[in-house]
C-alpha positions in Angstrom: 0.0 0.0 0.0 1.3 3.0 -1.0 1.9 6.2 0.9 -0.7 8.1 -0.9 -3.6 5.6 0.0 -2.2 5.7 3.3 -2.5 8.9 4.0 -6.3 8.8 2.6 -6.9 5.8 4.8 -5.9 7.6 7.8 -7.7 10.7 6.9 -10.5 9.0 6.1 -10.6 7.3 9.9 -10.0 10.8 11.6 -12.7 12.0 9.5 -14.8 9.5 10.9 -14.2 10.6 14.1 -15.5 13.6 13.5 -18.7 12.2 12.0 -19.2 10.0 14.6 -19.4 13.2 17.1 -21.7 15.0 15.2 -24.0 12.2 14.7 -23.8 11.7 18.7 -24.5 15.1 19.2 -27.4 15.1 16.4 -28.6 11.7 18.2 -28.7 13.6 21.9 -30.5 17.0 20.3 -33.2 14.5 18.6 -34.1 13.2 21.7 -34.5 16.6 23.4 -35.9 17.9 21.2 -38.5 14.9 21.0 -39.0 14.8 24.5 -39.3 18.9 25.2 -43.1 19.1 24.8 -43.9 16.0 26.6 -41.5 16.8 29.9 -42.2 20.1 31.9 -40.5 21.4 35.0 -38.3 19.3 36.9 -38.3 16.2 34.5 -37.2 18.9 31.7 -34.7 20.3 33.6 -32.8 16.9 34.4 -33.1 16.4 30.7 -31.0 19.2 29.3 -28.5 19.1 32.0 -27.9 15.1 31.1 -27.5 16.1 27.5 -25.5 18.8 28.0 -22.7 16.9 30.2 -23.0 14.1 27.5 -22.3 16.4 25.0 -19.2 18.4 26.7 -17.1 15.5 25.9 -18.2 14.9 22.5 -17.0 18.8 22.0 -14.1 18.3 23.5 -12.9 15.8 21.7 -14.6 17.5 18.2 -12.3 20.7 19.0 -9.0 19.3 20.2 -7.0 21.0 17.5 -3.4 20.3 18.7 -2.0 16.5 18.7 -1.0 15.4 22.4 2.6 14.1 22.3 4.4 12.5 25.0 7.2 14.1 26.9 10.4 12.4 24.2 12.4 10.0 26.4 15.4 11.5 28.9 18.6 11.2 27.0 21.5 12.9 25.5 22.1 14.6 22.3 25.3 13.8 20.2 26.4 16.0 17.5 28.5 14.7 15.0 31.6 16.3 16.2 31.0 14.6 19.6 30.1 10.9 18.5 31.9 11.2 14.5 31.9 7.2 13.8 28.4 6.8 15.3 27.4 9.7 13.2 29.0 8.5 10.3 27.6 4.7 10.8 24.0 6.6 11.1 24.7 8.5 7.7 25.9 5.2 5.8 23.0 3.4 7.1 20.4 5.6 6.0 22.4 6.1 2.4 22.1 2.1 1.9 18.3 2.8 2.6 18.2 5.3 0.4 16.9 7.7 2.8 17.9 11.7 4.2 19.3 10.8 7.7 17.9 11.7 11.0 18.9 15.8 12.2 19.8 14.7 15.3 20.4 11.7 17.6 19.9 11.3 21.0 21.2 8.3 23.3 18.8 6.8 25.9 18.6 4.3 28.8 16.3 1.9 27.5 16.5 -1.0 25.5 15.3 0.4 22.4 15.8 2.1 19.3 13.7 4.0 17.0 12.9 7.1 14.5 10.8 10.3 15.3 9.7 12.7 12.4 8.4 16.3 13.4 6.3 16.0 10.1 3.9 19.3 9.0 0.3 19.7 7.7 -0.8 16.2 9.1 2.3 14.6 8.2 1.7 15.5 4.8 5.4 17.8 4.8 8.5 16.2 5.9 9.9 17.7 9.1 12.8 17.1 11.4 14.6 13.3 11.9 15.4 12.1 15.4 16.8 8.8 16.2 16.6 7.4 19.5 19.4 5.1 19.9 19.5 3.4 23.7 22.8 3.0 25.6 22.2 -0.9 26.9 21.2 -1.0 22.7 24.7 -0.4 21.8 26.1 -2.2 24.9 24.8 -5.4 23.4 25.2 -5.5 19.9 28.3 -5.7 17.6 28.5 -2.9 15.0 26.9 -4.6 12.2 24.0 -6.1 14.2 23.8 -2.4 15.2 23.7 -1.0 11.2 21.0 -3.9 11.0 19.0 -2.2 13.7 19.4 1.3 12.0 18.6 0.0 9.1 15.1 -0.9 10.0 14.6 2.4 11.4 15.6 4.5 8.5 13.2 1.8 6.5 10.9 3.7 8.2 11.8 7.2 7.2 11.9 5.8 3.4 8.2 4.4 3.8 7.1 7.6 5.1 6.0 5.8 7.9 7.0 8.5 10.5 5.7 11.2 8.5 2.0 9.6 8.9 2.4 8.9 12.4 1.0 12.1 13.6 -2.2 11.8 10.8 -2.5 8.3 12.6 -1.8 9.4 16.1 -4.4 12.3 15.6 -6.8 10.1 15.6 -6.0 7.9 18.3 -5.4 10.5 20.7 -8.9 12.4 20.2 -10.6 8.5 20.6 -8.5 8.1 23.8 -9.0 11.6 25.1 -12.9 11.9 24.8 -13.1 7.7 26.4 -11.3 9.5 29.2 -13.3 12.2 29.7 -16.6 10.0 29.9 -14.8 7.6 31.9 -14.0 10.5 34.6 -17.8 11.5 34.6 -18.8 8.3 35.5 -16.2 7.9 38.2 -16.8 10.8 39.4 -20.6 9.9 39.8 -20.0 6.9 41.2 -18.0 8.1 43.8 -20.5 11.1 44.5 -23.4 8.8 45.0 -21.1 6.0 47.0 -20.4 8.9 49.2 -24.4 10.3 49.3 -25.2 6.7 50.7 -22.5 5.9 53.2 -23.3 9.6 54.7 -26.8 8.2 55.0 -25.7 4.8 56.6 -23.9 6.6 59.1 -26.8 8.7 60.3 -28.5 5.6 60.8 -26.0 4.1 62.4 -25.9 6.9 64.8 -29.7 6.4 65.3 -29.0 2.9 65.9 -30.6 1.3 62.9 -29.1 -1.0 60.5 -27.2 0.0 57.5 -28.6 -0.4 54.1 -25.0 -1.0 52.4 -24.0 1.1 49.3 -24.9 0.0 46.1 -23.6 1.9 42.9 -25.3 -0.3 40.4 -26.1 1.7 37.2 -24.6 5.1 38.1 -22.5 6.6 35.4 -24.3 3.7 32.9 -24.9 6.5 30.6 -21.4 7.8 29.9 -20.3 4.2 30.5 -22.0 3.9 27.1 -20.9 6.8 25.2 -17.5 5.8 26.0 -18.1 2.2 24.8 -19.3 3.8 21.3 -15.7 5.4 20.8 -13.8 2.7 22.1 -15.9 0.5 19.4 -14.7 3.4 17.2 -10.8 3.2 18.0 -11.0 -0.6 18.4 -11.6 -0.5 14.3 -9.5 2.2 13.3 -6.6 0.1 14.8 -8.2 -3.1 13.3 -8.1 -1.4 10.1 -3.9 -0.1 10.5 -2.9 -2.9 12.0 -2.3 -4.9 8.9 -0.8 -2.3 7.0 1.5 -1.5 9.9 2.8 -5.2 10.7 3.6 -4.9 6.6 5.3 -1.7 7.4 7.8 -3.7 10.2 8.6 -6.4 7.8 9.2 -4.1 4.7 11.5 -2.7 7.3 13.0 -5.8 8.1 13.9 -6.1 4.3 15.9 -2.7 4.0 17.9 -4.5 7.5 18.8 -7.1 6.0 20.0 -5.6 2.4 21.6 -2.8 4.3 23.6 -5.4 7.2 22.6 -8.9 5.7 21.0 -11.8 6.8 22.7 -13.5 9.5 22.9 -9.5 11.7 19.5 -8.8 10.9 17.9 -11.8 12.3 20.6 -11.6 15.0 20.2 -8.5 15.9 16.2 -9.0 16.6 17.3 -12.3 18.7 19.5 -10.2 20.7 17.3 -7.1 21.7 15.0 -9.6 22.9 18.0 -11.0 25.1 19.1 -7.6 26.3 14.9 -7.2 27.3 15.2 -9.2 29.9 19.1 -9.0 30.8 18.7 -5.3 31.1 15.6 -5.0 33.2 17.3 -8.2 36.0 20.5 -5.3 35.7 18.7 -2.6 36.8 16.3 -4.6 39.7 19.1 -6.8 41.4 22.0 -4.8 40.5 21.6 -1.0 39.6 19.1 -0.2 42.0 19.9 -2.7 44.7 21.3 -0.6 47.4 18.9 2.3 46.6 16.6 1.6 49.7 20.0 1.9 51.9 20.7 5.2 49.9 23.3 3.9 47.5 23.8 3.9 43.7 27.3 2.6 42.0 29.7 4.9 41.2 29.0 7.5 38.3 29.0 5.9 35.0 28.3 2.4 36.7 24.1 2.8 37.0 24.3 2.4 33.1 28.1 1.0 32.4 27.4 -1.6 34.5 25.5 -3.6 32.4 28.6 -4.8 30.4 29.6 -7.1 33.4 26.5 -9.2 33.4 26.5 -9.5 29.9 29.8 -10.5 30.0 29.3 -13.0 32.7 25.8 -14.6 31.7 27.0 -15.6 28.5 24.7 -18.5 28.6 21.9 -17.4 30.1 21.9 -15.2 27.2 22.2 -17.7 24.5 18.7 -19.2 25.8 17.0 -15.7 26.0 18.0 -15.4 22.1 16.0 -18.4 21.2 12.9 -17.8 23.3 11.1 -15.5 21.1 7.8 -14.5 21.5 5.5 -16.1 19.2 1.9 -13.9 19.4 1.7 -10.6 19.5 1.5 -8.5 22.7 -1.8 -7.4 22.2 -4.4 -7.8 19.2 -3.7 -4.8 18.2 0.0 -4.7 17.9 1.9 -2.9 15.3 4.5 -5.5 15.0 4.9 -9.4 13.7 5.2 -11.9 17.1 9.0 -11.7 16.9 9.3 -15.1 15.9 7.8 -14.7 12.4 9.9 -11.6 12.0 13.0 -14.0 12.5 11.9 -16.7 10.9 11.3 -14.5 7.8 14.8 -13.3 7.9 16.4 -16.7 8.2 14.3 -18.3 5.4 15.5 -15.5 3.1 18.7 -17.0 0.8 22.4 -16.7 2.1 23.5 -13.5 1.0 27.2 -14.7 2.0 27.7 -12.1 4.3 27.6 -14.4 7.3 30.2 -14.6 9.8 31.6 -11.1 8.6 33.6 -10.0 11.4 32.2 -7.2 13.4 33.7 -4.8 16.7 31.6 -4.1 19.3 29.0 -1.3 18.8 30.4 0.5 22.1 33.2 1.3 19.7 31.1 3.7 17.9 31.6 5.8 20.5 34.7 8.4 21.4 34.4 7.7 25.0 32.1 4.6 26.2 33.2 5.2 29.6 32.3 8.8 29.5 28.4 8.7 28.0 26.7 6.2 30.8 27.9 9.0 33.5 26.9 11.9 31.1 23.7 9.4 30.4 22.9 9.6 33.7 23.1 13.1 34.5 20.3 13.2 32.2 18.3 10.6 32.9 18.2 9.9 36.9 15.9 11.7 39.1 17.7 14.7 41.4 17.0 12.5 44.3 18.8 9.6 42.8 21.6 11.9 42.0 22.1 12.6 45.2 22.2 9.4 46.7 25.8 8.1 48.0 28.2 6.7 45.4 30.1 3.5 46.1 32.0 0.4 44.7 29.5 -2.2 43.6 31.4 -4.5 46.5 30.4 -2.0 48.9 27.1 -1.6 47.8 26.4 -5.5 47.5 27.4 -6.0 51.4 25.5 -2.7 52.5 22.5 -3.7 50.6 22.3 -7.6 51.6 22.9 -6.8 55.1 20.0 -4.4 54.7 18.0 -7.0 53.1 19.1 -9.6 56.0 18.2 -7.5 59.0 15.0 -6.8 57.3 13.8 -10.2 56.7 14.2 -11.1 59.9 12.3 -8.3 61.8 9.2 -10.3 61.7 11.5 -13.2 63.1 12.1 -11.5 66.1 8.7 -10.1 66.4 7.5 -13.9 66.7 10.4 -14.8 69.1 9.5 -11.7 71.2 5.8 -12.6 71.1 6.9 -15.5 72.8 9.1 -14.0 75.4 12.5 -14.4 73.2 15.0 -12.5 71.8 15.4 -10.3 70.6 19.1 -11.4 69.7 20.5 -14.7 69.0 21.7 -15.4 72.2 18.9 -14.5 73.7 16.4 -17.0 71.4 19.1 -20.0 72.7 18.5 -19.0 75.9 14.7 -19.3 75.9 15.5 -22.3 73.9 17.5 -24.1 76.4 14.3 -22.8 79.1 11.4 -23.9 77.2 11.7 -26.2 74.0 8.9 -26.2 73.3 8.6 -22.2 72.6 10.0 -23.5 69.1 6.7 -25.1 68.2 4.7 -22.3 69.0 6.6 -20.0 67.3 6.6 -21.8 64.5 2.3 -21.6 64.8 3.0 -17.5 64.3 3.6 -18.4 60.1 1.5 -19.5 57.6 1.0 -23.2 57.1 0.1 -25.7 54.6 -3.5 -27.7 55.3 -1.2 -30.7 55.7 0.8 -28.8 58.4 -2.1 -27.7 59.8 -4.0 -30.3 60.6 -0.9 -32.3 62.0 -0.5 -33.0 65.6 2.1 -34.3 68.0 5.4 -35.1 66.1 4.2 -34.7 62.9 3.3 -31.2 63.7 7.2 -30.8 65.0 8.5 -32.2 61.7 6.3 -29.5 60.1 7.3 -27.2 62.2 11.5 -27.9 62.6 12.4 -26.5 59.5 10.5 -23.0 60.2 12.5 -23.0 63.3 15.6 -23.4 61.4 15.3 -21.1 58.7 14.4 -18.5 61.2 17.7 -19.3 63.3 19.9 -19.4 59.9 18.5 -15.5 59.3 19.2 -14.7 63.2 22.9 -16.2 62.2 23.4 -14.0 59.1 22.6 -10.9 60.9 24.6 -11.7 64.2 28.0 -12.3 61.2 27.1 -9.8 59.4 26.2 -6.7 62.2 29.7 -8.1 64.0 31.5 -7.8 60.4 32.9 -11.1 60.2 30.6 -12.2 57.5 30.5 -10.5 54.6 28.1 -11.0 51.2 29.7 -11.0 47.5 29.5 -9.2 44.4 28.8 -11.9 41.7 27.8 -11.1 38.1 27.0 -14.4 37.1 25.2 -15.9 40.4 23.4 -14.2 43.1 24.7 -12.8 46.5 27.0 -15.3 48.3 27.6 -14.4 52.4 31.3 -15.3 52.9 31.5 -16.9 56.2 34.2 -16.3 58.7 36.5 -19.1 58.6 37.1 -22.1 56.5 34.6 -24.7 57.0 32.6 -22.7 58.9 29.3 -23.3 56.4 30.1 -27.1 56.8 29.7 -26.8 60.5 26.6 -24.5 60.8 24.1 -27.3 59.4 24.6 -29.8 62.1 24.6 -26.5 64.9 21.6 -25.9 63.7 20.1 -29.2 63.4 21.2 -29.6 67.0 19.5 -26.6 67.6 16.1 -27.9 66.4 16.0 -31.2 67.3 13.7 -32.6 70.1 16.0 -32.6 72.8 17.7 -28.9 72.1 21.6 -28.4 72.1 22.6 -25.2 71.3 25.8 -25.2 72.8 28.0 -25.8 68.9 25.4 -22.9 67.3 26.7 -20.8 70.5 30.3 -22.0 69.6 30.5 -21.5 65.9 28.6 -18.2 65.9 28.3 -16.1 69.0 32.2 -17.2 69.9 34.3 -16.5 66.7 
């Protein structure tokens, strides 16, 4: 489909959206005007105001002139003196696509890349090219996996799919905006009559009669249904893109692969998908670890950081290449399930470019060790700025010993239910006084119906390992608070606590088996732990 019929199509569904209002608002005057000479007084009254807040949305929407945009992402701009071989890959790529290249480029912290065009008169009049290239983007890929990327990009530029978006966007938005703004009205009448009736329950509480109970069935029904109508509406318009925009993504695909080849194009889909989910496991369990303790890794490292793991979960990775998602995220998505995209590609014939060697895409850059810290200067919140800077060894202990101390509050809130604690020593001690405290701290935690309904020793076999989980925590954050336990940075497996002396780990099982068994010794858990 060409660009032309395109742009009809898409005018032709905003159009509608104007029709559809009008006919709405024709619908809601026909009525009132039907009804005027047979309503009088109050009845009327009631009448017109109900039309006329029906019909404030509709207007709304009819006379939102200007196109909504979202707030671009956070990031960086480069200019070509800065970033020259990015800049000069960029220009290249969008030559083999035989496209004008983006005005500027702008490096982000997500995993993504893609192509913005300011476009005039309803898209109809080219405007200014962004690309938004992401950091972890360029941490992961090699160069030509990279070109492979840009390459799809500018096959959008050449397409003109960027210069319809904001015809197609339009038209979304004004759908989206006028659902909203029914959606609020009935919310907001909901919770104005939920709040009429519980006023009126608690006056008749007061009088001491029984509550009727609040019951919003059917408020907002009306505007509930207007806002059905357009969602009906934008539910076809993206019924009736949708095909032409998954076409769009694998026409796309095709200027990829002529621009970088097969083998990088269908590699370079297979390892976004990878960097997905290696990038968001970064940032939860390593990035932002020690931010509830106040910490973030040394500038540069909240974004460089995410070389190490890749480095270190080599396989790992080489499974997330291969899991690609095979339906689309929604029916309505814009893109192929990623699968057929690759598949695609890999059917296509060898184009003998396989194997090509290929630096990293980091290399791009004059100073990869400058732009994460520059990155996030730009990207992270003031309040994250300002947390406290420290070695990611530092801020692995710190954290975990956080993390420790935490999980074991409600531990010692059990044991001090039960007259224990609220230190180690102290839980031995009440131990060694009343065994049989361990059972019934054990009844403070949830159970399984098995464990529940078990009695006698069964019940204590239930209940033993509880007990000794909860003593294991209570050993971590005795070592750890003393400092003769420490926990360890690993990239490629989680947290490890180093213990204090050789053999140490070996010998903490049985002390705490000891510790929990029927007859209670806790004289080698006192040995091992409180002693050394």
């Amino acid at each position: 489909m060409g660009a032309t019929v395109r742009a009809v199509r898409a005018l032709v569904l905003l159009a509608g959206f104007y029709l559809l209002g009008v006919i709405l608002l024709a619908v809601i005057g026909g009525i009132d005007y039907a009804l005027v000479g047979v309503l009088h007084g109050p009845a009327l009254v009631k009448l017109l105001l109900v039309s006329v807040l029906l019909a404030v949305p509709v207007v709304r929407g009819l006379f939102m002139l200007r196109t909504p945009w979202g707030d671009p992402p956070a990031g960086i701009g480069v200019t070509e003196a800065q970033e020259p071989r990015l800049w000069q890959a960029v220009r290249e790529t969008a030559a083999g696509v035989g496209t004008r290249a983006p005005d500027e480029i702008v490096l982000t912290a997500d995993v993504n890349a893609f192509a913005s065009e300011d476009a005039r008169l309803l898209g109809l009049l080219p405007g200014r090219r962004s690309l938004y290239l992401g950091l972890p983007v360029l941490t992961g890929l090699d160069e030509m996996q990279l070109r492979a990327l840009l390459a799809h990009e500018m096959g959008h530029y050449a397409h003109l799919d960027t210069r319809l978006l904001p015809l197609v966007a339009r038209g979304r938005a004004q759908v989206l905006r006028t659902v909203a703004h029914f959606q609020e009205r009935a919310d907001q009448k909901v919770a104005k009559e939920r709040a009429r009736q519980e006023k009126r329950d608690g006056k008749r509480i007061a009088k001491g009669k029984r509550a009727k109970g609040v019951d919003t069935t059917g408020e907002g029904a009306m505007y509930r249904a207007m806002a059905r109508i357009y969602m009906a509406y934008g539910n076809f318009s993206l019924r009736a893109t949708r095909s032409t925009a998954r076409r769009q993504e694998l026409a796309a695909d095709l200027a990829a692969v002529r621009v970088a080849g097969r083998d990088a194009a269908a590699s370079a889909l297979r390892e976004v998908n990878a960097l997905h989910d290696a990038h968001t496991f970064y940032m939860d369990s390593y990035a932002t670890l020690g931010v509830p303790a106040g910490l973030l890794p040394r500038p540069g490292e909240v974004f460089g950081g995410l070389r190490r793991l890749l480095d270190a979960r080599a396989d790992e990775l080489e499974g997330l290449r291969h899991a690609l998602p095979s339906e689309p995220a929604s029916p309505y998505d814009s893109h192929p399930p990623l699968a057929e995209r690759v598949a695609r590609i890999e059917a296509l014939p060898d184009d003998g470019r396989a194997g090509q060697p290929a630096r990293p895409a980091l290399a791009l850059l004059a100073d990869a060790d400058a732009v994460p810290a520059a990155l996030e200067e730009a990207v992270l919140t003031p309040e994250a700025l300002a947390l406290r800077r420290v070695d990611w060894e530092e801020l692995v202990h710190v954290s975990m010993t956080r993390y420790a101390a935490e999980g074991a509050a409600e531990i010692r809130e059990a044991f001090a239910a039960e007259g224990a604690g609220p230190g180690l020593e102290a839980v031995l001690d009440a131990f060694e006084a009343d065994p049989a405290l361990r059972w019934r701290f054990a009844d403070r935690f949830p159970k399984s119906e098995q464990a529940a309904a078990a009695t006698g020793r069964a019940a204590r076999e239930f209940a033993r390992p509880v007990v000794r989980r909860a003593l294991e925590q209570l050993v971590t954050v005795e070592l750890t608070g003393r400092g003769t336990a420490r926990w360890l940075l690993s990239w490629s497996d989680p947290a490890a606590l180093c213990y204090p002396a050789d053999g140490f780990e070996e010998r903490l099982g049985p002390a705490l088996d000891a510790a929990v068994a029927d007859l209670p010794d806790t004289e080698p858990l006192r040995k091992l732990v409180l002693a050394s």
